[in-house]
Legacy VTK file of the C-alpha trace (Angstrom):
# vtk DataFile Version 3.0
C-alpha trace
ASCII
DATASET POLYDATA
POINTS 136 float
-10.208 -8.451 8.759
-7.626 -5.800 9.941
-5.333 -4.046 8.061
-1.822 -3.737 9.148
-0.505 -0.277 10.343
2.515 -0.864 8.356
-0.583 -0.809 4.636
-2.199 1.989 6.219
0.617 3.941 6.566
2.134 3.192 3.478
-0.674 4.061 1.982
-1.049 7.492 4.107
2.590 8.451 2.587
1.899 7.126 -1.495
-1.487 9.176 -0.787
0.703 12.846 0.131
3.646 12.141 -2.719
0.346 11.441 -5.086
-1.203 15.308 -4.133
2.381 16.417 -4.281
2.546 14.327 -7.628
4.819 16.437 -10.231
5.757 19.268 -7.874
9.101 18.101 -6.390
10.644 16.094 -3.774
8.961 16.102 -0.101
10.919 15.199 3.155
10.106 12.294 5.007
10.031 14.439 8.041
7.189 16.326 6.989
5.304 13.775 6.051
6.039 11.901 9.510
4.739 15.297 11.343
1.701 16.271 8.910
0.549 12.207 9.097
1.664 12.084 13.220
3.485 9.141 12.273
6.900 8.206 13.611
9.687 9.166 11.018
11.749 5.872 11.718
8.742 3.908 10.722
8.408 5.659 7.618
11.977 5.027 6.698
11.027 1.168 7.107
8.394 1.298 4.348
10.070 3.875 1.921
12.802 1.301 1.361
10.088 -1.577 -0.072
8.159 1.137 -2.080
11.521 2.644 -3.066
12.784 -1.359 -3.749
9.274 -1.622 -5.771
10.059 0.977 -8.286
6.839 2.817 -6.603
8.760 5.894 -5.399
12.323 7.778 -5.412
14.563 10.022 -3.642
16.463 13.213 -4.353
19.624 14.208 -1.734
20.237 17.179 -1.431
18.585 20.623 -0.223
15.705 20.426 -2.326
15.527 16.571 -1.904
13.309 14.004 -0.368
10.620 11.579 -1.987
8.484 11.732 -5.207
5.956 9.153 -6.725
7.570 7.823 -9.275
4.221 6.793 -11.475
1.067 8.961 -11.984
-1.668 8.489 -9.532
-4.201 7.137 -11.532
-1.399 4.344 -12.613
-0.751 2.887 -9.074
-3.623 0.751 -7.691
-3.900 0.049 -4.574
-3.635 -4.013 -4.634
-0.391 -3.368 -6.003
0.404 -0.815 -2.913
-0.738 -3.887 -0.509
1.288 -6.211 -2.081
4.490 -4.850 -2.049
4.071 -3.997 1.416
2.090 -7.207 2.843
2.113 -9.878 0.216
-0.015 -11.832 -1.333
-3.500 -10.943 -0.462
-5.708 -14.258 1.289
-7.612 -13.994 4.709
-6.638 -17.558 5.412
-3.226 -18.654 5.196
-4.254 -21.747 3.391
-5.723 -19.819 0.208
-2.113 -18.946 -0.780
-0.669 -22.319 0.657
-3.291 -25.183 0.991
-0.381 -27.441 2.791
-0.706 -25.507 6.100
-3.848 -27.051 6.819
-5.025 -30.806 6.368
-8.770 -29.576 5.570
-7.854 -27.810 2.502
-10.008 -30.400 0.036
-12.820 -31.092 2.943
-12.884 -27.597 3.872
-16.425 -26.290 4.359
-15.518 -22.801 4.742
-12.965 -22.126 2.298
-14.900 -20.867 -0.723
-16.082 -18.173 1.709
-12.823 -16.756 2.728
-12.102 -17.012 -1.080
-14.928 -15.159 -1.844
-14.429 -12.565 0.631
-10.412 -12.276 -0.477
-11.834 -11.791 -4.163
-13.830 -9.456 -3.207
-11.338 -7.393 -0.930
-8.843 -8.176 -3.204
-11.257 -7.015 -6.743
-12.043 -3.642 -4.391
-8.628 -2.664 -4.079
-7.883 -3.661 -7.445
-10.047 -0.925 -8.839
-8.982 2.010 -6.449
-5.713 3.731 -7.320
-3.668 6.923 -5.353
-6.142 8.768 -7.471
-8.975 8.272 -6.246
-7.506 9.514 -2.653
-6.849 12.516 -4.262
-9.746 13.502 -5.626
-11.389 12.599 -2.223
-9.192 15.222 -0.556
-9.904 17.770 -3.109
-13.945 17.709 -2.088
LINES 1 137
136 0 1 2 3 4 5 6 7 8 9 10 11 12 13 14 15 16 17 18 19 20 21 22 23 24 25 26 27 28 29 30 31 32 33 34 35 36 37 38 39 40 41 42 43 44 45 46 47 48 49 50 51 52 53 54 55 56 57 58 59 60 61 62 63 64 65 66 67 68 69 70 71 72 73 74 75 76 77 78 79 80 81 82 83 84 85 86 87 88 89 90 91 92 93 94 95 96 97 98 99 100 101 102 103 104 105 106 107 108 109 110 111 112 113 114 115 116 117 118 119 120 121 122 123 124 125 126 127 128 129 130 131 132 133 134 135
């Protein structure tokens, strides 16, 4: 399974507004520089977290993005979702009419398993937990 730049950056971002978490604002274009990751990219993703009620902006001077929710209240599924979809390793666990096997399948229940598992994983994590990793 790979994960798409576009999650792991997300993610990188939600993980620097979550240490930043009740402190103020931070510019995009510090995060861009202190995650090496292009500004204009960034911009792309803040507008479905900012869509998803996850995080908002300040203009101004002292503006830029916050988190909008406490760390320990955003979960990383949630994070995936709003910037990949639904979770499924197959395409035809979210929509068995892409494939004509879907009932004779003998594979299936194992990418099922495997996306409950992934899925149950990420479930349990929140911007928290990255947090208290970079504290150690």
């Amino acid at each position: 399974m790979k994960v798409s730049s576009r999650f792991r950056y997300g993610l990188r971002l939600l993980v620097d507004l979550a240490e930043h978490y009740g402190k103020g604002p931070l510019l995009l274009k510090e995060i861009a520089k202190c995650e090496k990751i292009s500004k204009k990219y960034l911009e792309q993703i803040v507008i479905s977290l900012r869509t998803a009620g996850l995080i908002g902006a300040t203009r101004g001077s002292k503006g830029g993005y916050y988190l909008i929710k406490a760390p320990n209240k955003v979960k990383v599924i949630d994070i995936y979702r709003i910037l990949e979809g639904p979770f499924a390793p197959v395409e035809c666990l979210d929509n068995p009419m892409v494939c004509n096997m879907t009932r004779n399948c003998p594979t299936r229940h194992i990418w099922a398993n495997i996306g409950k598992a992934v899925e149950k994983t990420l479930d349990k994590m929140t911007l928290a937990h990255f947090v208290k990793q970079a504290t150690k």
